[in-house]
N, C-alpha and C positions, 0 to 999 in steps of 0.2 A: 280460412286458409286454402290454399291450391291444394287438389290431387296429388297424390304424387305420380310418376309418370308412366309407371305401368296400370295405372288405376283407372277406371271411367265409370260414372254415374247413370245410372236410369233411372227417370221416370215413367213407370208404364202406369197407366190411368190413374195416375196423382199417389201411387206409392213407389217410394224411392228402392232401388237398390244400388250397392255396388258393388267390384268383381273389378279382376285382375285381366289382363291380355293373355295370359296362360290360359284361365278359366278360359275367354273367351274362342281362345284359338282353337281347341279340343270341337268347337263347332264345325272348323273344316270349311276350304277355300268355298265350296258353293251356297254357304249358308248365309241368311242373313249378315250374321256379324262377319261373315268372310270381308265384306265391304269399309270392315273398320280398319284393314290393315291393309299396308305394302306390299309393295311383291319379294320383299323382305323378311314378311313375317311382323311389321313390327308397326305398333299403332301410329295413328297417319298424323304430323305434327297438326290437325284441327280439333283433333279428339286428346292428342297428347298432353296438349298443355290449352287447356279450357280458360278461362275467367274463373275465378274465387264461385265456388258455389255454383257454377256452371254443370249443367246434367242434358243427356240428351233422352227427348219425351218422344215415348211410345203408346200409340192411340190404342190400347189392347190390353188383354183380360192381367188382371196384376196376378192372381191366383196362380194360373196356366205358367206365366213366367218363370214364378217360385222354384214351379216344380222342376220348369225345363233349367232353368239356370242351376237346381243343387244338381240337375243327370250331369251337366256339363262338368260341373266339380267332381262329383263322388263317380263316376259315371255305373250309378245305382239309379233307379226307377222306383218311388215310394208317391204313389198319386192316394190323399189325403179324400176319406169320404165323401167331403162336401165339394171336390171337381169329379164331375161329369168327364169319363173317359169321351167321350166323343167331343167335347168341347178343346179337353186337350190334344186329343191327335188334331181336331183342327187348326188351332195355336201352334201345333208340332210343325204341320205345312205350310202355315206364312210363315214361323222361323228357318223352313227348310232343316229341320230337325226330326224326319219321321225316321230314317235309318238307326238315328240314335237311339230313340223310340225301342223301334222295334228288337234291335242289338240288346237292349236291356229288358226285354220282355222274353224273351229265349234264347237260347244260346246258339254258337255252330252248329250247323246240322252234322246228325250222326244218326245214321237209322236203328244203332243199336243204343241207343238213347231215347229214340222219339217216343210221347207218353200223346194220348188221347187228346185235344182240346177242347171240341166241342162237335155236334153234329149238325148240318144245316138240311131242313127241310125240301124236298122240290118244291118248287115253283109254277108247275105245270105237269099235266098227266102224260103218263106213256113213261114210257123206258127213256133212260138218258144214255145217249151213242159215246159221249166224248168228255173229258173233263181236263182244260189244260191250265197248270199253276203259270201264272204272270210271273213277271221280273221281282214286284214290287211287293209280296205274298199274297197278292189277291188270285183271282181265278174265274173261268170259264166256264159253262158246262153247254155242252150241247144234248139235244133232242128234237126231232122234227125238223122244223124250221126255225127255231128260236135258239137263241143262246143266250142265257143268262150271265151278265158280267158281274163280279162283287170286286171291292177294293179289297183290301186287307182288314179292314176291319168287319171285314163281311156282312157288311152293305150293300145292296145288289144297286145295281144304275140300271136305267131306263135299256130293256130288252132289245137285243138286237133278233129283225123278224124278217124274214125273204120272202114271207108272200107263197108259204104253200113251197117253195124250192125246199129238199130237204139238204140240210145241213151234210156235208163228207169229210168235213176237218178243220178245225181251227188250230190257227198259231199265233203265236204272239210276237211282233216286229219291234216292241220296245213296250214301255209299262203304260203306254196312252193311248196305241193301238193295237187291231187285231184282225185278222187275215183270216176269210172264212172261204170255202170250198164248197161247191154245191154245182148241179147240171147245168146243162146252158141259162142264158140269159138272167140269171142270178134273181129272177123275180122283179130284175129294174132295166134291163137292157142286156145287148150282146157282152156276150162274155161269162163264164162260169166259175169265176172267183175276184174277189173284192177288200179293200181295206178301208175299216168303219172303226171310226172313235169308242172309245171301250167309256166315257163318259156321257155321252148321248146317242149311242148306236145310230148315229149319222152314215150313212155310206159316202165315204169323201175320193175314192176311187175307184174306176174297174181296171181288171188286167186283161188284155185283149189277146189274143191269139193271132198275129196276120201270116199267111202265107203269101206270096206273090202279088202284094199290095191289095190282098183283099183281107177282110175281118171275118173270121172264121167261129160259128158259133160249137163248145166243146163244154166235156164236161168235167169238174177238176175234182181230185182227189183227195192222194193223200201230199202235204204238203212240210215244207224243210225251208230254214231260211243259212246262210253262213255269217261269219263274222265281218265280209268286205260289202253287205247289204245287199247282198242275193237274194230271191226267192225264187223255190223250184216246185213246182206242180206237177203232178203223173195227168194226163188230160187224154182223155176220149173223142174222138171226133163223133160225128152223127155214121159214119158208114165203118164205126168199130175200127179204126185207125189210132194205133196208142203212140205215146211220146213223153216226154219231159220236158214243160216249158220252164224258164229262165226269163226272171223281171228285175229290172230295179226297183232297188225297196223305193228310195228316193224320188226316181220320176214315172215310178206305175209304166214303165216302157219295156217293150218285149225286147232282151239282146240276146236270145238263143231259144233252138230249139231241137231238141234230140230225139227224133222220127226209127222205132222201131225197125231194125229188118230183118237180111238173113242173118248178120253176124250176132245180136242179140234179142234177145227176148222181154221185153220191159211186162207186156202186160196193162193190165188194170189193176198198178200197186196197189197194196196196201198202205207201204210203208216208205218212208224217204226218211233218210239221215245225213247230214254233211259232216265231212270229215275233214279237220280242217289241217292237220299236218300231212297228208298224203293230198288234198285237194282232188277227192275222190264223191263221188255218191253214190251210198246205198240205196238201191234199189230192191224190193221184195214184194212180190206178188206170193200169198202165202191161203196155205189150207185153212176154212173150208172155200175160200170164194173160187179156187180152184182145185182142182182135184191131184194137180201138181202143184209143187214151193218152185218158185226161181228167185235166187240170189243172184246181186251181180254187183259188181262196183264200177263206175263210170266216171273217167280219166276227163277232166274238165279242159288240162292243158293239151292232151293227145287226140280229146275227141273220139274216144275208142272205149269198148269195152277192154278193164286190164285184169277182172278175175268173176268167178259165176259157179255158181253149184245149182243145180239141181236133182231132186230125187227120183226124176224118171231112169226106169229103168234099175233102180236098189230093189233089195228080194222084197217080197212078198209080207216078211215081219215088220216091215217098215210103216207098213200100216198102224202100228202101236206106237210110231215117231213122228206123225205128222206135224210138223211144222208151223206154230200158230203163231210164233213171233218170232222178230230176230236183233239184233242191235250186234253194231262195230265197237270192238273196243281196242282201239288204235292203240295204247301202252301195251297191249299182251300179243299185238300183232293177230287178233281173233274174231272169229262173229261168234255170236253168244245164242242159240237157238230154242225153245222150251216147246214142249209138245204138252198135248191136253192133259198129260198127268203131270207137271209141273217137272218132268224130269229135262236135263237141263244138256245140252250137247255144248261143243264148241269143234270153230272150224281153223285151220291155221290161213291166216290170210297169204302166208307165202306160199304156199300149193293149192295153185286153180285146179275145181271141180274135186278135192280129195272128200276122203270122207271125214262121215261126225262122229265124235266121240262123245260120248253119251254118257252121262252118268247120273244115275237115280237115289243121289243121296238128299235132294230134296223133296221126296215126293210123299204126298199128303194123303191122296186116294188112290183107290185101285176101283178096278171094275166099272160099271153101266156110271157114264158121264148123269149128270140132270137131264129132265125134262127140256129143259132152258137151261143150258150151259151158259156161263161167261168163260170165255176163252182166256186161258194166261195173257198178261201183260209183262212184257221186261222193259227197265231203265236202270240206268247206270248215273251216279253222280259222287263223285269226289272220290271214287276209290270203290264203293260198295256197288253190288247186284243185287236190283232188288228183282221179285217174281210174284205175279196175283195168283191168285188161286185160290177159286170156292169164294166164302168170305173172311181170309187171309192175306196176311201181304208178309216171305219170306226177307229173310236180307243176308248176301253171303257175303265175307271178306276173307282178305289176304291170298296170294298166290292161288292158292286150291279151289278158293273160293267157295269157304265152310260155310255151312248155315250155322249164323251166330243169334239169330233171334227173328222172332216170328213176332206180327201187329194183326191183332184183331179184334174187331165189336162184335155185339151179340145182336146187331139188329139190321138193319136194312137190305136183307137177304146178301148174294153172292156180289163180287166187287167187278162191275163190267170194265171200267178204267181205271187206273191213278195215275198223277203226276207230279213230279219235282223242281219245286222252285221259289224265288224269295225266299228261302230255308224253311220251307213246310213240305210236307204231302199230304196232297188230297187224292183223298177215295171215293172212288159212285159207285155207290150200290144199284143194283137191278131195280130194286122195290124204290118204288115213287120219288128216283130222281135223290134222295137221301144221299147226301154227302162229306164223309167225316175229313177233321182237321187234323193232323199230326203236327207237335212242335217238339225241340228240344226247350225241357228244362235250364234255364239260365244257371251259372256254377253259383254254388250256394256265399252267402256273402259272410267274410271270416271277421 
């Protein structure tokens, strides 16, 4: 007898199943089965009404299917001893199923929830400079000239290498590429920063610098992309001439460039943030690479600097505040500042040049920093602050912005970086490039 008409068959490598347009729809417009339905929602009169015993064959693992076809239903995750996780997240990617995946393997992120996952070894000797979390929860690490890419299953893909260039920053332009920063001529030609497949660390563009129809060799920093496919670079020239270049993500093309002068001070940032409701950039050239902080925000649509702090000229005890990071937090109208003892300032964005209010209610040490310090780290995601420090990571919420919980191992010495994203954090430790996983716990199944 026929289907009935919410109903459709599979056969994936000669064992049958069947499932509902419900079940199936819970896959989501871009997924495989997205392609069984209307722009209605509603299965497509080929698939609706088959022939008597009619099934549609699928050349792929029957096992894998099982699994993904009960997430679809229960949307629970219960992968059976005898599948190999790695066969099924690959099954998960030709169904266009890995979000699901992943959704079912931990839950929303919440820093006052995140539990330990796993630690990942380096990869290469020396100190790691940078660690930036993908879209997709895979991740980044830089040191030297190399930058190690892993998916999410943390996997590493074929190393991205500049030839002796050292590494000044990477970011991530979408979950397939990745945007690295480094001195002139990038180790492959003019220009000092580039975007290279995070699958085959291919270099598939340079970003050039031209002034007055000539191509100018510079050296790039720290780097910021927005949400209308920006990218922005802090860039050096050869005769110490600073700026902020501006590219399209899209066609690797320079459409601005913002040349230091008397009216402001860029530096040789640190730090670049885009802020996407004020259509501002944070700029921060910050302690120890200079002996002064300069803050400053820069007005995209005026062209102007529209606010700036600096510490030159605060007393004398401000030496105990130097300024080692900074982050915009556009809902509180605030810059968020931490000094080497993890003590935590903020700035009101509506009063240029005021001062920082400070306060020490997260702080972890007192006295003689390390030998080898790792300098605090501050990020911001969904609501919460988080702050590195030593080998620690704090996290504060709500208005006052409490410290509600504190994340740390007992091993890979102090945390030089972390970062947020795909709904993980990752941590690099100082010692050999060591870098740990943070995930939330999925809610428990009633």
């Amino acid at each position: 007898m026929k289907l009935p008409k919410d109903r459709i068959r599979f056969n994936v490598g000669g064992r049958i199943f069947e499932t509902t347009s419900t079940t199936l729809a819970n896959a989501g417009r871009n997924s495989f089965f997205g392609a069984f339905f209307d722009d209605n929602w509603a299965l497509k009169q080929s698939i609706n009404d088959p022939n008597p015993g009619s099934e549609f064959y699928i050349d792929r693992n029957p096992a894998c299917f099982s699994v993904l076809l009960d997430l679809l239903r229960t949307g629970d995750l219960h992968i059976p001893s005898h599948v190999p996780e790695r066969l099924l997240y690959r099954e998960a990617s030709f169904y266009g199923l890995l979000d699901h995946v992943r959704s079912a393997k931990w839950g929303p992120f919440d820093g006052n929830r995140l539990r330990h996952s796993r630690s990942v070894p380096g990869r290469a000797p020396g100190d790691g400079t940078a660690i930036r979390a993908g879209p997709d929860g895979g991740c980044c690490v830089a040191h030297g000239s190399m930058v190690h890419v892993y998916d999410w299953m943390m996997e590493e893909h074929p190393p991205i290498n500049l030839d002796y260039q050292r590494v000044n920053d990477v970011t991530w332009v979408d979950s397939e590429n990745v945007i690295l920063s480094a001195c002139e001529r990038l180790g492959r030609g003019d220009g000092g920063m580039g975007l290279f497949s995070k699958s085959t660390g291919e270099l598939r563009y340079k970003f050039q610098v031209c002034h007055e129809n000539q191509v100018k060799s510079y050296t790039a920093g720290a780097l910021s992309t927005s949400s209308d496919y920006r990218i922005f670079s802090s860039c050096r020239g050869r005769s110490n001439e600073y700026g902020i270049g501006v590219w399209d993500q899209i066609t690797g093309k320079q459409i601005d460039f913002f040349y230091e002068n008397s009216g402001w001070s860029l530096g040789d940032a640190d730090k670049l943030q885009w802020l996407n409701g004020s259509n501002c950039l944070l700029v921060a050239t910050l302690f120890p690479r200079k002996d002064n902080c300069y803050i400053s925000l820069l007005d995209f649509r005026q062209k102007r600097m529209v606010w700036s702090w600096s510490d030159i000229g605060a007393p004398i005890t401000v030496d105990e505040k130097r300024v080692r990071d900074a982050i915009a937090m556009e809902d509180c109208n605030a810059i968020c500042v931490v000094n080497e003892y993890e003590d935590l300032g903020f700035m009101d964005l509506r009063m240029t040049g005021g001062s920082v209010r400070w306060s020490s209610r997260s702080r972890l040490m007192k006295g003689k920093m390390p030998d080898e310090p790792c300098y605090p780290k501050l990020a911001l995601h969904e609501g919460q602050l988080f702050s590195s420090m030593d080998d620690c990571i704090s996290v504060f919420c709500g208005p006052d912005w409490v410290l509600t919980s504190r994340l740390r191992q007992s091993h890979g010495g102090s945390i030089c970086d972390f970062s947020i994203g795909g709904d993980r954090l990752f941590a690099l430790h100082s010692e050999e490039n060591v870098f740990d996983v943070w995930e939330t716990p999925p809610p428990p199944i009633l």
